[in-house]
C-alpha positions as CSV (number, residue, x, y, z in Angstrom):
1,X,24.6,3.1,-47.9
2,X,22.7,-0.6,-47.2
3,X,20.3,-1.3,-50.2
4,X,16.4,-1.8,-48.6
5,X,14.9,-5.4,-48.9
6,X,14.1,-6.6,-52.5
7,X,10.4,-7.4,-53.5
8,X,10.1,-10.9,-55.1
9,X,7.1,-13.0,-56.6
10,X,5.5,-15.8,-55.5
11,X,8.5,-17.9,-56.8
12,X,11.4,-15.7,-54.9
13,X,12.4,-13.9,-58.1
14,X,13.3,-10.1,-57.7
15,X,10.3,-8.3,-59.4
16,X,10.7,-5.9,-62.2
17,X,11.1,-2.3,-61.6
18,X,7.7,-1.0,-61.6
19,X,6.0,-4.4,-61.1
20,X,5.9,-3.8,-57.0
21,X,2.5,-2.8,-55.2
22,X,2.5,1.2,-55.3
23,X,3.2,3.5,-52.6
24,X,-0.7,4.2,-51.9
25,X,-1.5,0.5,-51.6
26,X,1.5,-0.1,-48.7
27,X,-0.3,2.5,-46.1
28,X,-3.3,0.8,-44.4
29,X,-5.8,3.2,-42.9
30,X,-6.2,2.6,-39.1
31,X,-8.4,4.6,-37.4
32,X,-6.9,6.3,-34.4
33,X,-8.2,5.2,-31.0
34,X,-9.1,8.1,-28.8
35,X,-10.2,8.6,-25.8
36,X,-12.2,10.4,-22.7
37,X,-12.0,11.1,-19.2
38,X,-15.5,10.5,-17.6
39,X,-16.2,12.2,-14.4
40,X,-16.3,9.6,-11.5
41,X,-18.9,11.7,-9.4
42,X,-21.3,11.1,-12.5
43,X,-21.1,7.9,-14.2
44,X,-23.6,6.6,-16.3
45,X,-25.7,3.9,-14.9
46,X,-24.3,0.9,-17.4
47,X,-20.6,2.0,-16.0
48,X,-21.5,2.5,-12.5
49,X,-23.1,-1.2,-11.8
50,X,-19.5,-2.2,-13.0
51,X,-18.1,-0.6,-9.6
52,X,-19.0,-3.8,-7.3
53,X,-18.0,-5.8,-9.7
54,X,-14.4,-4.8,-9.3
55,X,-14.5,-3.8,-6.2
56,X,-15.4,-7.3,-5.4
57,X,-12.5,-8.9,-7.2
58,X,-10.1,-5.7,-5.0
59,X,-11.4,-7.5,-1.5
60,X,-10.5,-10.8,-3.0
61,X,-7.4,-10.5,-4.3
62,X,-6.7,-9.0,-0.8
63,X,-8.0,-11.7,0.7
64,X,-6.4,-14.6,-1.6
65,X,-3.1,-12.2,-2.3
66,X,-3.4,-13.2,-5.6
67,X,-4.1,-11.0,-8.5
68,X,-6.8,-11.1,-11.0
69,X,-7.4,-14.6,-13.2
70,X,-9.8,-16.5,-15.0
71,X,-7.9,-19.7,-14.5
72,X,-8.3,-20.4,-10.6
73,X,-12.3,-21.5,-10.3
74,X,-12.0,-21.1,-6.6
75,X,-10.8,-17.0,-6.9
76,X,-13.7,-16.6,-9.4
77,X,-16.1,-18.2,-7.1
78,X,-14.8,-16.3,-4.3
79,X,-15.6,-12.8,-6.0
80,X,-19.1,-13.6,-7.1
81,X,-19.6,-14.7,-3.3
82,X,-18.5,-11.6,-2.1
83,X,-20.0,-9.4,-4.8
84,X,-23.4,-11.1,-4.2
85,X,-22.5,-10.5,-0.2
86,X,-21.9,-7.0,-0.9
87,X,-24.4,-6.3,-3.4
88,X,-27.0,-3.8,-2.6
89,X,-29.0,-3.6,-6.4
90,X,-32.5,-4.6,-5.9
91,X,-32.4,-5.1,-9.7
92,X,-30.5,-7.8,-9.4
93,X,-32.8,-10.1,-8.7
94,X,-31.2,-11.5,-4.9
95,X,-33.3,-12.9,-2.3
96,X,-32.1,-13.0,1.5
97,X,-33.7,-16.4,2.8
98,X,-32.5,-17.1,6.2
99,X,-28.9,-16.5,7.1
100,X,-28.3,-17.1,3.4
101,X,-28.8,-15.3,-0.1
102,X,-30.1,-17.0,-3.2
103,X,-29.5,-15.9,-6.6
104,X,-30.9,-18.2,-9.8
105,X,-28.5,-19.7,-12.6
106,X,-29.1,-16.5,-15.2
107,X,-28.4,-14.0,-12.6
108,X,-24.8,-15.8,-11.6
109,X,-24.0,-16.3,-14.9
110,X,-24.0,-13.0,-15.7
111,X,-22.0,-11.9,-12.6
112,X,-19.5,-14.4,-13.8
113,X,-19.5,-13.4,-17.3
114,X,-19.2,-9.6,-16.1
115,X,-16.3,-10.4,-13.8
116,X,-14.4,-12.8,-16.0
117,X,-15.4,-11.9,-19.5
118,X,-13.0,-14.1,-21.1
119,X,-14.9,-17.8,-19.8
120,X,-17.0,-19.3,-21.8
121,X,-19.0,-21.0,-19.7
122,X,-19.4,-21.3,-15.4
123,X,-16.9,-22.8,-14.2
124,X,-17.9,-26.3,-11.4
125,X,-18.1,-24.8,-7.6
126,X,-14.7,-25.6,-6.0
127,X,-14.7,-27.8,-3.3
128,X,-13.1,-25.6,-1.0
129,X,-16.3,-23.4,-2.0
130,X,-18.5,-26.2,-0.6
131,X,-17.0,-26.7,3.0
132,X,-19.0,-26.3,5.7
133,X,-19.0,-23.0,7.4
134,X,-21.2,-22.5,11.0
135,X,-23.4,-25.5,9.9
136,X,-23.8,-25.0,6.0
137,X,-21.7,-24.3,2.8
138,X,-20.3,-21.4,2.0
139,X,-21.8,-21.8,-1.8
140,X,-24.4,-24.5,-2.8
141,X,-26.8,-25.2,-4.8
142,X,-30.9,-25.4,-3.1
143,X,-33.5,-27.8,-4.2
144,X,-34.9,-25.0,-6.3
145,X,-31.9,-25.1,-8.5
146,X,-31.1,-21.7,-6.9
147,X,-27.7,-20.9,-6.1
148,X,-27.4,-20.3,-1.8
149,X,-24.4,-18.3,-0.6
150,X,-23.6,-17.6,2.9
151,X,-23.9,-14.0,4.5
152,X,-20.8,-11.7,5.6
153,X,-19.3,-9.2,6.7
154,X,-17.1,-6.8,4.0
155,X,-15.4,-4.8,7.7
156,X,-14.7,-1.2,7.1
157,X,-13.8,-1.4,3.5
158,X,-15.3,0.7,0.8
159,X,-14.6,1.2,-2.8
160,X,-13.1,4.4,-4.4
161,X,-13.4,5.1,-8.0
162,X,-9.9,7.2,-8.7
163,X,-10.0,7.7,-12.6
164,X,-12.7,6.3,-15.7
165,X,-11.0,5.8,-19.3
166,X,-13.7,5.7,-22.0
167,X,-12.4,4.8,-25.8
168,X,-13.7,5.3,-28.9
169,X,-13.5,1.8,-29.7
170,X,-16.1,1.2,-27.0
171,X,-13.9,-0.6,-24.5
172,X,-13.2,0.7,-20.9
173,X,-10.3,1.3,-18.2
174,X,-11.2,2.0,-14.5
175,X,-8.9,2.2,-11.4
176,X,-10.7,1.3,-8.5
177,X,-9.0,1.4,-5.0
178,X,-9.7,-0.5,-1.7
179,X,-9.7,2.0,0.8
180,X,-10.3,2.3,4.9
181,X,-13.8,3.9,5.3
182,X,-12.4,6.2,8.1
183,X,-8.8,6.8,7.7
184,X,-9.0,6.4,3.6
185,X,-5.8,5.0,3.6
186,X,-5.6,2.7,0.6
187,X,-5.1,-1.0,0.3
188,X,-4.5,-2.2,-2.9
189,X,-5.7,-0.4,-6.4
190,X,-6.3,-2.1,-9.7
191,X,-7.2,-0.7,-13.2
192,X,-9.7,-2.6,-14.7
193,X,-10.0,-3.2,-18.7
194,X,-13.6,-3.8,-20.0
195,X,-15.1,-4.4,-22.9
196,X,-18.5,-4.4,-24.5
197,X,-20.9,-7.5,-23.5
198,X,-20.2,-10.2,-25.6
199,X,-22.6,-12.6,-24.2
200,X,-25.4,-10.9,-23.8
201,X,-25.8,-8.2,-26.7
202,X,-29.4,-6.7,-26.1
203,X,-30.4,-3.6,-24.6
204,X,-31.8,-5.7,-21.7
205,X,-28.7,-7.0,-20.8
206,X,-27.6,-7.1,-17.0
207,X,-23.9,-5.6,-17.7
208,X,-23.3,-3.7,-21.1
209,X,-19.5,-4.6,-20.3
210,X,-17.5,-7.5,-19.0
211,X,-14.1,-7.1,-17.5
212,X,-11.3,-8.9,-19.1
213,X,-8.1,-7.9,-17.3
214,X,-6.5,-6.0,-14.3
215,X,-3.1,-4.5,-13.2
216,X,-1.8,-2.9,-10.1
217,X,-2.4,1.0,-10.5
218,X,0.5,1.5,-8.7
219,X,3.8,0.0,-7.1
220,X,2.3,-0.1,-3.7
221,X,0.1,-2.4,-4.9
222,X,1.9,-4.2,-6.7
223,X,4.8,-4.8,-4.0
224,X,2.0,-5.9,-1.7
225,X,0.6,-8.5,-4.1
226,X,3.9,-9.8,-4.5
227,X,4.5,-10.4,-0.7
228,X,6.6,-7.7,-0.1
229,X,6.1,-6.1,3.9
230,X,4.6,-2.5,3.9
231,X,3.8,0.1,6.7
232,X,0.7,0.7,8.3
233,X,-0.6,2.8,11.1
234,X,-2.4,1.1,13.9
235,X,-2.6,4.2,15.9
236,X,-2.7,7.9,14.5
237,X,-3.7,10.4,17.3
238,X,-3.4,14.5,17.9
239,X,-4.0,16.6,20.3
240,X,-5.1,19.2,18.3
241,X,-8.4,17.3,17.7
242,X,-9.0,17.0,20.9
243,X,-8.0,19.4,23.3
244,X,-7.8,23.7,23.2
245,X,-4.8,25.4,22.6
246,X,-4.0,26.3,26.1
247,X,-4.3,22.7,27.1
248,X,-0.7,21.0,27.6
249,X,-2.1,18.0,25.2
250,X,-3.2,19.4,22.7
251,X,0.5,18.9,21.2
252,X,0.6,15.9,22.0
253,X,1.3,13.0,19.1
254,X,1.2,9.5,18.8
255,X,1.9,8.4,15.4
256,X,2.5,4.4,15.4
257,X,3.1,2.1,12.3
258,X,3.7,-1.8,12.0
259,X,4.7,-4.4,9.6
260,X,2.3,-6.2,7.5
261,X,2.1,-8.4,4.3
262,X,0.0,-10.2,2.2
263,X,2.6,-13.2,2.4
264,X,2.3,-15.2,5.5
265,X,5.4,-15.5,7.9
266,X,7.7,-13.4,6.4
267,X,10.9,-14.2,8.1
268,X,11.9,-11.3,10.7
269,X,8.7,-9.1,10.2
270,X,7.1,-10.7,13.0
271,X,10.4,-10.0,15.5
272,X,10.2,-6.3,14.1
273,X,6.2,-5.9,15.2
274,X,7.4,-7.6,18.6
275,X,10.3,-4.9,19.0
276,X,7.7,-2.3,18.3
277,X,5.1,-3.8,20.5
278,X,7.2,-3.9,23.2
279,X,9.1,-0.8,22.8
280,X,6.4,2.0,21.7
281,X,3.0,0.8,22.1
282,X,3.2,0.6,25.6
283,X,4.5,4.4,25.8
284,X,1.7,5.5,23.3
285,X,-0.7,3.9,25.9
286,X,0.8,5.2,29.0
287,X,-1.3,8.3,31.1
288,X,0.3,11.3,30.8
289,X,1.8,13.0,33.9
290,X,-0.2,16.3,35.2
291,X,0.5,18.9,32.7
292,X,2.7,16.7,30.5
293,X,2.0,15.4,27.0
294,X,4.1,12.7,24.5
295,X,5.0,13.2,20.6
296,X,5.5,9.9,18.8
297,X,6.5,10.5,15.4
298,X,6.9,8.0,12.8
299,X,9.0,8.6,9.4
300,X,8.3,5.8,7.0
301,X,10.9,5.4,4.0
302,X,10.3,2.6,1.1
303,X,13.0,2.2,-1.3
304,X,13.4,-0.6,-3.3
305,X,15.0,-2.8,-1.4
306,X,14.1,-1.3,2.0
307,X,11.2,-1.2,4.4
308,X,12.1,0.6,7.3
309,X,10.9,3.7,9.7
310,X,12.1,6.0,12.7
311,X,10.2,6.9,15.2
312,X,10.9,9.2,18.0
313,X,9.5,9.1,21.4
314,X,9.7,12.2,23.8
315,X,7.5,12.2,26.8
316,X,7.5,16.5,28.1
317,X,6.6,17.0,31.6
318,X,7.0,20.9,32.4
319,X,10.4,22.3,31.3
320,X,11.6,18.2,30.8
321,X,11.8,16.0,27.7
322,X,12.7,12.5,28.2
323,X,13.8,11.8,24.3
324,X,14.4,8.6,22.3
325,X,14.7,7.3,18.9
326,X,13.8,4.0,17.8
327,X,14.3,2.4,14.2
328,X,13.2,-0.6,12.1
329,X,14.9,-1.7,9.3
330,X,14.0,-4.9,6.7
331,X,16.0,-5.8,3.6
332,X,13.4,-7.0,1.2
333,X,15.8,-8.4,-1.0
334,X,17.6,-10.8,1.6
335,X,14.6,-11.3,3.6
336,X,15.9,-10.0,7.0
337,X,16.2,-7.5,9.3
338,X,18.8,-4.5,9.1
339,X,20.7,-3.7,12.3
340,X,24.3,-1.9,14.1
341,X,26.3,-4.4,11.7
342,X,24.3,-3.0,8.5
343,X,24.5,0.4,9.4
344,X,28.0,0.8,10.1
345,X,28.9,-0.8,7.0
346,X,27.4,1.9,5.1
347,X,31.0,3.8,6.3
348,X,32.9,0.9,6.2
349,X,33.6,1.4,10.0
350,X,33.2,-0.2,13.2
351,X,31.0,0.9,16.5
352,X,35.0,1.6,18.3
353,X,36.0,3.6,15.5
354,X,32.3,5.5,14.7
355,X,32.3,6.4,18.9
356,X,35.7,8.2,18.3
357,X,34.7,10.2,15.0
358,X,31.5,11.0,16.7
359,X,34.2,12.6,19.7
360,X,35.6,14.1,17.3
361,X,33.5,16.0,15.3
362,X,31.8,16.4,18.4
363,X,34.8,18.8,19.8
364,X,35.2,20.2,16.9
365,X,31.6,21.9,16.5
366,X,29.3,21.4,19.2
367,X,31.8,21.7,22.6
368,X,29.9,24.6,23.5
369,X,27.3,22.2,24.9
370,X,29.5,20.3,27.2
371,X,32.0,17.2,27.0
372,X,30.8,13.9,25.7
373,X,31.8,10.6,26.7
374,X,33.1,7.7,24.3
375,X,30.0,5.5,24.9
376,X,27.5,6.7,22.3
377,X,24.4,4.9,22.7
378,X,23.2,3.6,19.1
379,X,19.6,3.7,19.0
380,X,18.9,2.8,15.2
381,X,19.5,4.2,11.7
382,X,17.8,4.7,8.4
383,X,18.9,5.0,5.1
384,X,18.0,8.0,3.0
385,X,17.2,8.8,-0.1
386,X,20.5,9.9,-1.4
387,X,21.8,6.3,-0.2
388,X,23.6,7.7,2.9
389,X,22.9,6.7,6.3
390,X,21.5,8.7,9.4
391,X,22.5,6.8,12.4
392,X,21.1,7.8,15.3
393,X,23.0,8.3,18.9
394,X,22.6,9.3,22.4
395,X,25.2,10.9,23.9
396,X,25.6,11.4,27.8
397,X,27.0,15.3,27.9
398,X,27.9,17.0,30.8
399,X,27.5,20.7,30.3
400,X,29.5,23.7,31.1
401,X,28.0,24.2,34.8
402,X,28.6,20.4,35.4
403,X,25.0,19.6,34.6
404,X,24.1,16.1,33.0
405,X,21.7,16.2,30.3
406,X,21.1,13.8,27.0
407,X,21.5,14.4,23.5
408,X,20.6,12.7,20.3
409,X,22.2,13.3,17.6
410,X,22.4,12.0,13.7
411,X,25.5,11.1,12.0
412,X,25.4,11.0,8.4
413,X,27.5,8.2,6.1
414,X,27.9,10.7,3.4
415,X,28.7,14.0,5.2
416,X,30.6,12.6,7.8
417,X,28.9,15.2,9.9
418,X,26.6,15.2,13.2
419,X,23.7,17.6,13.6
420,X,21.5,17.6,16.9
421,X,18.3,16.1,17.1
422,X,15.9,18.5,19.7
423,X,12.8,17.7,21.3
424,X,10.9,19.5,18.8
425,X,12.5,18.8,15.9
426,X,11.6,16.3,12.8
427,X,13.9,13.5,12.2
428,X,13.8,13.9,8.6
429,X,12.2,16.2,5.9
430,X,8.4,15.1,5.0
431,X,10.2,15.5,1.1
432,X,11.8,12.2,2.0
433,X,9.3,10.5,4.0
434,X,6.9,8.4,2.4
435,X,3.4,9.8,1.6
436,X,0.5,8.0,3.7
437,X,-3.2,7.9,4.1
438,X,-3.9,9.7,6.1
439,X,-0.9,12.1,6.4
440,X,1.6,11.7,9.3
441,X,1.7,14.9,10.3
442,X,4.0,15.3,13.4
443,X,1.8,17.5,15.2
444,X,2.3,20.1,12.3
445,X,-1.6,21.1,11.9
446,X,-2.2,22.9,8.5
């Protein structure tokens, strides 16, 4: 058994038995920090005016792709332009005067102090601040020692307040999201620690709390704030919102997402949103033939390392379904897009040798359909959750009455198997598809 440390005086000499500090005087008291949920639908007034506050930094760091800091004047500057552009409390004391807004020293000081509660004093307007913008500055200072910022626009924006931490020691937490004000669908989301005014200590004080640090709420926003590409939808449509039961269209889908990234040119996103330009938008635009109707339907899946989707594109007209499968694949890691080469080397194969297997298992299961040929048409491939592939074919069968039809199927790495991909049917499970705002539904209305 190892003997505990030895207590010693002053001087380094062991201390007599008996001549240590007692038991009682070794346990400090802390008191233990608790805390409480407040309910977001009915904050108190001194907690509520803190919502612009971060929802102005949320559009900035959007803006800047940076995150949260007190050491880059022209980031703080930029939030107190925006929060004053977005600001709609009469109590704070800002005047519209032309195409610009004034606000006096006192009143931005506060803002500042509020947003960044660690400064000690206002930082010098940057000179990018300063530049001219349609004939003025964006920030400046008027003959009446009043602060002038220029007008603008926030876009569809708006902030939603997720969750409100209150703590005994009188400091805050607050997750705040940047959200789409008609789709919802969220663009970044901080949580915001506060702290009791330190500058200002009266009752009278603009802000009773000043916000001294922010992380990503989640790992969406933090891989976006970090450059990495994400998935968005630039068209979401369904029949079912539009048209009666009876009608042909109201089945019909169209379900399209793109690349995107705080970062700017991201080597290979750009070729992946012409691929998808090219190869679905124009189909999602296209009229529909009398009677007929589409499905687009996107399957997002975000590892760690990938950023990829499938989406399939059938275009019905009557008994007909014209049926294709498309996929888009990026390696965040190595910075490039995924393709034939990448997904045959999940098997460790090659396209000659993948053809034949796919022949082969084809025989062995599925021959009641008709005969296949060799030349399997690869149309993409996405890796699954499990780490196996799906790779995605289209085989050109000719049935059992000599009829020539088109099939896709999926051939999985791990169960070295083939299943059949119909018309109808969902590429993969919505367990491993990742979860967007608003919902890809497939057509599948709840």
């Amino acid at each position: 058994m190892e003997d505990g440390p030895v207590l010693a005086n002053i001087n380094g000499e062991p201390l007599a038995e008996g001549q240590g500090p007692s038991q009682e005087s070794l346990t400090v008291s802390t008191p233990l920090k608790t805390a409480k949920s407040l309910d977001v639908d009915d904050l108190p007034e001194n907690i509520e005016k803190m919502i612009g506050l971060c929802d102005a930094i949320n559009m900035v760091c959007v803006e800047k792709q940076k995150t949260y800091t007190a050491d880059d004047d022209d980031f703080m500057w930029h939030c107190i332009h925006v929060f004053v552009g977005s600001c709609t409390d009469r109590k704070m004391g800002l005047e519209r005067v032309g195409s610009y807004i004034e606000a006096d020293q006192e009143t931005i000081r506060d803002i500042m102090f509020a947003m960044f509660g660690k400064l000690r004093e206002v930082p010098q307007i940057p000179e990018s601040a300063m530049s001219e913008a349609d004939g003025g500055a964006h920030i400046s200072m008027g003959a009446n020692l009043k602060y002038r910022f220029s007008g603008g626009d926030r876009g569809l924006s708006v902030a939603e307040v997720r969750r409100v931490t209150q703590y005994s020691d009188g400091s805050l937490e607050m997750e705040v999201a940047l959200v789409d004000q008609e789709t919802k669908e969220e663009t970044v989301c901080f949580i915001y620690s506060m702290r009791a005014n330190t500058k200002d200590t009266t009752t009278s004080a603009r802000f009773a709390y000043e916000i001294t640090g922010a992380r990503s709420a989640d790992k969406a926003t933090s891989d976006k704030i970090n450059g990495m590409p994400y998935l968005v939808p630039v068209i979401q449509v369904y029949g079912y919102d539009s048209y009666e039961k009876d009608d042909p269209k109201y089945k019909e889908v169209i379900e399209v997402l793109q690349f995107a990234s705080f970062s700017e040119h991201v080597p290979g996103m750009e070729e992946l949103d012409k691929r998808i330009s090219e190869e679905i938008i124009p189909i999602a635009y296209s009229e529909d033939t009398e009677n007929g109707y589409k499905k687009i339907c996107s399957y997002p899946v975000t590892s760690g390392d990938v950023v990829q989707v499938a989406t399939s594109v059938t275009t019905f007209t009557g008994d007909t379904a014209d049926q294709d499968i498309r996929c888009y694949n990026y390696d965040v890691k190595k910075s490039r897009i995924l393709d034939e080469n990448d997904a045959l080397a999940i098997k460790n194969t090659t396209r000659d040798k993948m053809n034949e297997r796919i022949v082969e298992l084809w025989e062995k299961g599925m021959s009641s359909e008709g005969t296949v040929s060799q030349n399997a048409q690869y149309r993409g491939f996405l890796i699954r959750k499990d780490g196996s592939g799906d790779l995605f074919y289209r085989l050109d069968v000719t049935g059992t009455e000599g009829d020539a039809k088109k099939i896709m199927i999926a051939y999985n790495t791990q169960a070295d198997a083939i299943r059949i991909i119909k018309p109808e049917d969902n590429i993969l499970p919505s367990s491993e598809t990742d979860e967007t705002r608003p919902r890809l539904t497939h057509g599948a209305k709840d």
